[in-house]
C-alpha positions in Angstrom: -33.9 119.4 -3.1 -31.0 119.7 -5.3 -28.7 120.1 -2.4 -29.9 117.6 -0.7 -29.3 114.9 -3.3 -25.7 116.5 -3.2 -25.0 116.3 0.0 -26.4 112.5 -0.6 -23.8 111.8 -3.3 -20.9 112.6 -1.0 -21.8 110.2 1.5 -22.2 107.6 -0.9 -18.8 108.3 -2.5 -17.5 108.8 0.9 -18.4 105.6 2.0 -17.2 103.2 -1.3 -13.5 105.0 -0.9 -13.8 104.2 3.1 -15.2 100.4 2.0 -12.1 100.4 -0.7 -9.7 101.5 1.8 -10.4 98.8 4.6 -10.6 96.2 2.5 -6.4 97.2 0.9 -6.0 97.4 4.8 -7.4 94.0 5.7 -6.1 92.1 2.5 -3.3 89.5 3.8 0.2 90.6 3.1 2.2 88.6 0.6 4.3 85.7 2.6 7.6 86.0 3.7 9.3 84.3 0.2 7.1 86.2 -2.3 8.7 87.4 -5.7 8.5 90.4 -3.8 10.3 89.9 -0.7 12.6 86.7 -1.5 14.5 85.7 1.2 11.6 83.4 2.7 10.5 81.9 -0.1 10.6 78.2 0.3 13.7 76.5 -0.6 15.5 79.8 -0.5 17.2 79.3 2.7 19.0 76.7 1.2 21.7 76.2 -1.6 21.7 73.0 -4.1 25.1 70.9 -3.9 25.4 69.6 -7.5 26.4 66.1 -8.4 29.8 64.9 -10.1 30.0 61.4 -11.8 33.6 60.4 -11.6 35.6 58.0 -13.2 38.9 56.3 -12.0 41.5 53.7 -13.5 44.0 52.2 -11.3 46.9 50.5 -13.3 48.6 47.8 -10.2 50.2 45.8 -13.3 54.1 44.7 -12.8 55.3 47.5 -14.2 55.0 49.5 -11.3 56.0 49.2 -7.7 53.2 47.5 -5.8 53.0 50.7 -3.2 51.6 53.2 -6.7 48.4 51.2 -6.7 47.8 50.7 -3.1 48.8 54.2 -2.3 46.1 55.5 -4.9 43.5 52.9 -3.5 44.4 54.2 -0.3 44.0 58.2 -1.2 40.8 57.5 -3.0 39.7 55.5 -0.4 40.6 58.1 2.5 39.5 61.3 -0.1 35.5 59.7 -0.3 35.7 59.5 3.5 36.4 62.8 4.2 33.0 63.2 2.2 31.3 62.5 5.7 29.5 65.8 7.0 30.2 66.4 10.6 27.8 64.9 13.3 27.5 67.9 15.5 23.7 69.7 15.3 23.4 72.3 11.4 24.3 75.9 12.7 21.8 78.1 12.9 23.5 81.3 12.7 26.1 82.3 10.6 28.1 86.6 10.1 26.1 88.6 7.6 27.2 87.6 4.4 28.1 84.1 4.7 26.2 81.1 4.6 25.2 78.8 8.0 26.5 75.6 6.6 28.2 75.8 2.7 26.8 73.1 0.2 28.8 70.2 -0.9 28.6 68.1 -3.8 27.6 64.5 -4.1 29.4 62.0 -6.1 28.7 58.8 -8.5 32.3 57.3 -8.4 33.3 54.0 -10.7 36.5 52.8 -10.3 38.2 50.3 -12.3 41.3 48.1 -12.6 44.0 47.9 -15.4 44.3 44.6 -16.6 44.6 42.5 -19.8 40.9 42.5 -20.3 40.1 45.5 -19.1 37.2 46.4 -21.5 35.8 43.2 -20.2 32.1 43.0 -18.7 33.0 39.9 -16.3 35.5 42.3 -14.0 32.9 43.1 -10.9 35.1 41.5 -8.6 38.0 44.4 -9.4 35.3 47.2 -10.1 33.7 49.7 -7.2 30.6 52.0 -8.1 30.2 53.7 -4.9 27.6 57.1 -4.3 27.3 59.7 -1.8 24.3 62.1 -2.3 24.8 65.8 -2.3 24.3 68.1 0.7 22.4 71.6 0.4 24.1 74.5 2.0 21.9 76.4 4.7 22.5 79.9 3.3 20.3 81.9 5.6 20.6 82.1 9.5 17.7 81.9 11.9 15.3 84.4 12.1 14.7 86.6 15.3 11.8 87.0 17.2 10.0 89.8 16.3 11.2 90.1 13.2 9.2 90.7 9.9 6.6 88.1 9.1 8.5 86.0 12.1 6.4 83.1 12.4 5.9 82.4 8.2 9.5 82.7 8.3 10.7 80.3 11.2 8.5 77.7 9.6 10.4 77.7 6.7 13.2 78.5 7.8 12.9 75.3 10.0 11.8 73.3 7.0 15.1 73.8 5.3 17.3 73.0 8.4 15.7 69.7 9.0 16.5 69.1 4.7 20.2 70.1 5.6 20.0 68.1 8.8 18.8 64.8 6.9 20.8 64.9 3.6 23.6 65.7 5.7 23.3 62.4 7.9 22.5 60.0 4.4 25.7 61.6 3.1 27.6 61.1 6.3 26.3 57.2 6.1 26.9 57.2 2.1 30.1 58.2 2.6 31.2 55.6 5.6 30.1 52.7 3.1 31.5 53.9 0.2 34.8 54.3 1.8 35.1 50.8 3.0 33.6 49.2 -0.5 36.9 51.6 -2.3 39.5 49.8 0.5 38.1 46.1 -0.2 39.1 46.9 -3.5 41.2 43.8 -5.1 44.7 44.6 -6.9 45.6 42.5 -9.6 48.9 42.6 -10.3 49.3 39.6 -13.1 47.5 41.1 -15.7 48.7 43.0 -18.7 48.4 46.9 -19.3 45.2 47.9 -21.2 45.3 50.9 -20.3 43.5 52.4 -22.7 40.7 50.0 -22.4 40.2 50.8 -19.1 39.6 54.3 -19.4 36.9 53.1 -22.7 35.1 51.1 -20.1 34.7 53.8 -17.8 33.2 56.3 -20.8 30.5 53.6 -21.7 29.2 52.2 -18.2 29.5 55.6 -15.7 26.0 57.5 -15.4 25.5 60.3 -17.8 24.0 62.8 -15.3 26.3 65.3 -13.7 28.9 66.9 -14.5 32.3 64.3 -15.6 35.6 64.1 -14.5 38.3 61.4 -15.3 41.3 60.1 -13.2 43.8 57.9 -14.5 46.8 56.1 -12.5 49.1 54.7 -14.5 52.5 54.5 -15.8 50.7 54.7 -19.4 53.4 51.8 -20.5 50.7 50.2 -22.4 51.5 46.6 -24.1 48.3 46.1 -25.1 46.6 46.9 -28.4 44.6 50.5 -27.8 41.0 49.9 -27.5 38.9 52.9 -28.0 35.1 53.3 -27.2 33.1 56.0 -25.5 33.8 59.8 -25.5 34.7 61.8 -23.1 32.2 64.8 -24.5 35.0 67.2 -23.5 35.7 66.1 -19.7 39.0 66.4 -18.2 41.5 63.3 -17.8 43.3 64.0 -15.0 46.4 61.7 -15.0 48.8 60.4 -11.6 51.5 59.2 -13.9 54.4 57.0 -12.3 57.7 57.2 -13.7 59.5 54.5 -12.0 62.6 54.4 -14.2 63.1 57.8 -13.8 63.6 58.8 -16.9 61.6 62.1 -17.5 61.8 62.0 -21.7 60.5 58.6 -22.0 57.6 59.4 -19.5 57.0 62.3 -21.1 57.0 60.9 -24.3 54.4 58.4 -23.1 52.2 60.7 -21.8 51.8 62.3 -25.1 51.5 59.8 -27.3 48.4 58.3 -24.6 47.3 62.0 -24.9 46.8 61.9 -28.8 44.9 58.5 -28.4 42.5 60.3 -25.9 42.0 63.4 -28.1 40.2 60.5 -29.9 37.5 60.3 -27.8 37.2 63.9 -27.4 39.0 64.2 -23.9 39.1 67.9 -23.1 42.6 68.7 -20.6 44.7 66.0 -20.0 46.5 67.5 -17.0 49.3 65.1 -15.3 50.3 65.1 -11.5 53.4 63.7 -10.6 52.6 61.1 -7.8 54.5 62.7 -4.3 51.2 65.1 -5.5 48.5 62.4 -5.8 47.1 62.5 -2.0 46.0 66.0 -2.5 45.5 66.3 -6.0 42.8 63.2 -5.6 40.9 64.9 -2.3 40.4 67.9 -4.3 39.1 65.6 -7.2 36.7 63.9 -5.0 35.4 67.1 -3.8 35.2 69.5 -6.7 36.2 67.5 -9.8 39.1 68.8 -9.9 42.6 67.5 -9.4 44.2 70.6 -8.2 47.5 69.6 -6.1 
């Protein structure tokens, strides 16, 4: 009797561990994308762009030759084009290690003019707010067939390229329109030179989202009264300075005494670029913020 109610027990326990055993066996695997395997989670094929709100002053006042102002409408105006994403089909593939298609930033651009009333809220006929949206990078190439988990994977996967695909063709639009708003652009040339009024209207009507960056074109040969509003909250003022007279200490000199009435408003580098510079400098400005020549 005994043994037979043994011999019953290990059947019983026999059978819960088999039970156990095909039901680890026939629970679904985690997806493709799952804190524990990554690289198919949703969204993780792709990289965000980041946004930049930028702010330019163009100074086309007497002081100047009339080519410094229409030479910087011209490079900003050729610099937002270049925005435009190719129209050839999103890669698919990329080498190991390196993304399909790389990210690129969008950008929330105001320009204004330098003028006698440059602070002024009526000067919408010589101001451009242009935007082109950011583009996601496509960081992960298509899957193969056969591959772990293919299908879960190829669905996302194909999710993301058509997100690349699309922000890709609004930015290539964006960028089209925004380049011929920047070239319609009016140049005042009768004006006076408040110069640092422009820049204060820039810091109190741009977007606050993103991260900032300032241009300024100017001889900084201001002959009106400095107005100072805003804050620059530490953002860099990069500065296309022309020097027409040619005299390099009173430019100089100029540029640091408009550098002191910056520090002000809490500018963070003022970094100047001599103008022969200003076509590359402001393409790498447009793209990355930065006015690197």
């Amino acid at each position: 009797m005994a043994a037979g109610i043994g011999a019953l027990f290990v059947v019983v326990i026999a059978a819960l561990l088999a039970g156990r055993s095909f039901a680890a066996s026939s629970r679904p695997s985690p997806p493709a994308g799952s804190a524990t395997s990554g690289p198919g989670q949703p969204g993780a094929e792709t990289s965000p762009g980041g946004d930049w709100t930028l702010g330019a002053c163009i100074d086309p006042t007497l002081s100047l030759i009339p080519s410094f102002a229409t030479g910087i409408r011209a490079d900003l105006t050729q610099a937002v084009g270049r925005l435009a994403p190719p129209s050839a089909p999103v890669r698919t593939s990329a080498p190991p290690g390196q993304p399909v298609s790389p990210p690129q930033a969008g950008i929330d651009l105001t320009i204004r003019e330098v003028d006698t009333t440059s602070f002024s809220t009526t000067m919408a006929a010589y101001t451009r707010e242009v935007r082109v949206p950011a583009v996601p990078g496509l960081t992960i190439s298509r899957p193969e067939p056969g591959s772990n988990d293919y299908a879960n994977r190829l669905r996302i996967w194909t999710q993301d390229y058509q997100t690349v695909a699309a922000a890709r063709g609004a930015a290539r639009t964006a960028a089209a329109r925004a380049s011929d708003a920047i070239g319609s652009l009016p140049l005042d040339r009768n004006g006076s030179s408040a110069i640092s009024a422009c820049v204060s209207a820039l810091l109190v009507t741009v977007p606050s989202g993103g991260n900032h960056s300032y241009l300024l074109a100017s001889d900084l040969q201001e002959n009106i009264a400095p107005q100072l509003h805003g804050s620059f909250h530490g953002a860099p003022l990069y500065v296309v300075q022309g020097c027409d007279q040619g005299n390099g200490n009173e430019c100089a000199a100029l540029l640091e005494s408009f550098t002191k009435e910056m520090k002000k408003l809490d500018v963070g580098r003022v970094i100047p670029i001599r103008p022969e510079n200003a076509a590359r400098a402001i393409g790498n400005w447009i793209r990355t913020g930065q006015a690197t020549s």
